[in-house]
C-alpha positions in Angstrom: -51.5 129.3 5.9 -53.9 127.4 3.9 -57.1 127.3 5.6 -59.8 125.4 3.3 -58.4 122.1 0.8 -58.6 122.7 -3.1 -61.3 120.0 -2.5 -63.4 122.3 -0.4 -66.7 123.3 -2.7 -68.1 125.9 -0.3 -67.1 129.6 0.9 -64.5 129.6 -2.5 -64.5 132.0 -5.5 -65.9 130.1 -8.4 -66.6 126.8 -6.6 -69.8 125.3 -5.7 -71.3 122.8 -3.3 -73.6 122.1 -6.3 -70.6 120.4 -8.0 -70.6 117.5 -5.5 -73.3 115.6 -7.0 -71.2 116.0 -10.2 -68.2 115.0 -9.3 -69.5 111.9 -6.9 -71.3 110.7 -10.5 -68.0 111.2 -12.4 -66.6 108.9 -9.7 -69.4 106.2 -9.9 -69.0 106.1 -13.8 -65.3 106.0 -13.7 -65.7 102.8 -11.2 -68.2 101.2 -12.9 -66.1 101.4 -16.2 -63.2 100.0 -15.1 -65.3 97.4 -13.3 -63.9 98.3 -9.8 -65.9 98.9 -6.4 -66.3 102.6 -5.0 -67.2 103.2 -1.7 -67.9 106.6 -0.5 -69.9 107.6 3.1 -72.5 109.9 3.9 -72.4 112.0 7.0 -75.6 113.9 8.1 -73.9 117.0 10.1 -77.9 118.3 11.0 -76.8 118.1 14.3 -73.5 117.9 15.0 -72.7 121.8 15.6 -75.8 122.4 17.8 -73.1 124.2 20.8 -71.7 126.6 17.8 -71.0 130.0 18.7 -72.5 131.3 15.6 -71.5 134.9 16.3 -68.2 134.0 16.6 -68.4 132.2 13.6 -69.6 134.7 11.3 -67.1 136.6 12.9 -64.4 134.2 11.7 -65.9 133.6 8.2 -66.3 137.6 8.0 -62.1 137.9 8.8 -61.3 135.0 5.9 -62.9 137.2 3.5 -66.0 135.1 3.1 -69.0 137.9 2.1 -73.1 138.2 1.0 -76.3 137.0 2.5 -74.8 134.3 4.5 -72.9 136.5 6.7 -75.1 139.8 6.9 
């Protein structure tokens, strides 16, 4: 079963959520050469998982091999 979507940036081997700001600017230049609108949306998740069961979490994140700092 395939769990996160190639376009998932965190908790991956070699992929960053660093690379967002890249890729978004790739898209803005690639829209505004061929003269066509973009529109894109921000969502600020500060609080949207206040109610997490964080142990349980880390629990689940631990079992899909996720590893390091975060988790410890």
């Amino acid at each position: 079963k395939k769990l996160l979507l190639d376009t998932q940036n965190g908790f991956r081997p070699t992929y960053r959520t660093i690379n967002n700001p890249l890729i978004l600017k790739t898209l803005i230049d690639k829209a505004k050469a061929m003269g066509k609108p973009l529109y894109f949306a921000y969502m600020d998740w500060t609080n949207a998982f206040i109610t997490t069961n964080r142990p349980m979490l880390w629990i689940k994140l631990a079992s899909m091999g996720v590893k390091g700092s975060m988790i410890d």
